[in-house]
C-alpha angles and dihedrals in degrees: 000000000000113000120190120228093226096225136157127261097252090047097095104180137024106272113248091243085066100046098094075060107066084033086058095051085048078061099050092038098248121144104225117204130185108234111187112215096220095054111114093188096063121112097215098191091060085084129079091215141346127234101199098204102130113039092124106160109042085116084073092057112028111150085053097050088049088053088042093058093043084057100048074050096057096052103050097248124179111235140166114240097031115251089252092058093038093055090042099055091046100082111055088225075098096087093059088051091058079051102061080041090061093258109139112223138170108290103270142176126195119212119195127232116287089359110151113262129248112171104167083058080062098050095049093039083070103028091227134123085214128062133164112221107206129176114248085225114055146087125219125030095267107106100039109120121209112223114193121201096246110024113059104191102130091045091115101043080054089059096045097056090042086053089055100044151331114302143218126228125194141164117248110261123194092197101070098034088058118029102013118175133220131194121192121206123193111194091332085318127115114234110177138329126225135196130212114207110172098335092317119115123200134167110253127178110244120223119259081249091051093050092043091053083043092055095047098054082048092065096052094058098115096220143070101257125164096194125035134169121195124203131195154110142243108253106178102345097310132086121254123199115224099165140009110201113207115137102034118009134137107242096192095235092176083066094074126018096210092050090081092053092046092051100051086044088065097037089053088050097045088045097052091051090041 
């Protein structure tokens, strides 16, 4: 079985947090290849299935990797996560999806493209001196912009992403700058938990409660998925989703050594029914 790394053309080689990946597949004996999306050379139904982990530019790129997935769709691929739940986790209106669904996510509103400001809307929406403007379509944390009550000085970075695409507008929340959470889910099994305090990441063993409140926002995401990584934080004394990872995430596999395994056991299962 070969299986492509669906990766990005600038990305030159596989990042170190995939390598057990790839170590896992040489167990299984699964040749592992990186296949980058925006590629037009690549012959995609050369590959038995698609793990689509590090496609980490496709932002930058939208309207093609749209087009990308519909014609993996036309031609029948194989790909984990399937193309529904990749496209729909593409766009971050997904949060306030899981929220009509009773998941309980970080307070959010989504602007539309070229829709006319109002900050101070925004400001008094959340009651806070303090949002995150994100864009809805993004990955990493580096082009969120920090607008304070009473000091603008972001305002036209602001513009300028609302002129590009739709935003979206959040309160600050010490929480999840400070002590996120992440749960990773092989299959629908939890593999291992990790904790961010300050930029450093650690494995940390979740309580029973924890997992139990983990598994259960896993069943009310509204599409198929075979890897899934929740983040969030406890904000009095209840968690609080700011992310689910499910086309591009890092899964910290070096976390734990049975995850990579786990994963390419799923994939091989998904792959052979698919």
């Amino acid at each position: 079985m070969t299986i492509g790394l669906v990766t990005y053309n600038d990305l030159r080689t596989v990042p170190k947090s995939h390598v057990p990946l790839l170590e896992a597949g040489k167990r299984q004996g699964i040749s592992i290849i990186p296949a980058p999306w925006d590629n037009p050379a690549i012959d995609w139904t050369r590959f038995n299935g698609l793990i689509a982990f590090c496609c980490w530019n496709y932002y930058h790129n939208y309207a093609s990797f749209l087009s990308w997935l519909a014609y993996l769709e036309s031609i029948n691929a194989s790909i984990i996560n399937p193309i529904k739940t990749l496209r729909w986790n593409s766009h971050k209106q997904y949060l306030l999806d899981l929220e009509q669904r009773g998941v309980n996510i970080i307070p959010t509103i989504l602007v539309k493209r070229e829709t006319t400001m109002d900050i101070d809307m925004w400001f008094e929406a959340f009651n806070n001196d303090h949002l995150v403007i994100k864009p809805a379509v993004s990955a990493g944390g580096n082009q969120i912009v920090h607008l304070l009550k009473y000091h603008h000085a972001n305002k036209n970075k602001v513009i300028a992403m609302l002129q590009k695409g739709d935003i979206l507008i959040q309160p600050y929340i010490e929480e999840i700058n400070h002590e996120e959470r992440s749960f990773i889910f092989l299959g629908n099994e939890w593999s291992h938990a990790i904790i961010n305090r300050h930029g450093r990441k650690k494995r940390y063993t979740p309580s029973d409660q924890e997992l139990s409140e983990a598994h259960h926002l896993l069943s009310l995401i509204p599409y198929d998925h075979v890897y899934a990584r929740i983040d969030g934080a406890i904000i009095n004394d209840t968690f609080s989703v700011s992310e689910v990872e499910l086309l591009e995430p890092d899964l910290y596999f070096p976390m734990n050594p049975k995850s990579g395994d786990m994963c390419i056991a799923y994939a091989r299962s998904f792959f052979l029914l698919h």
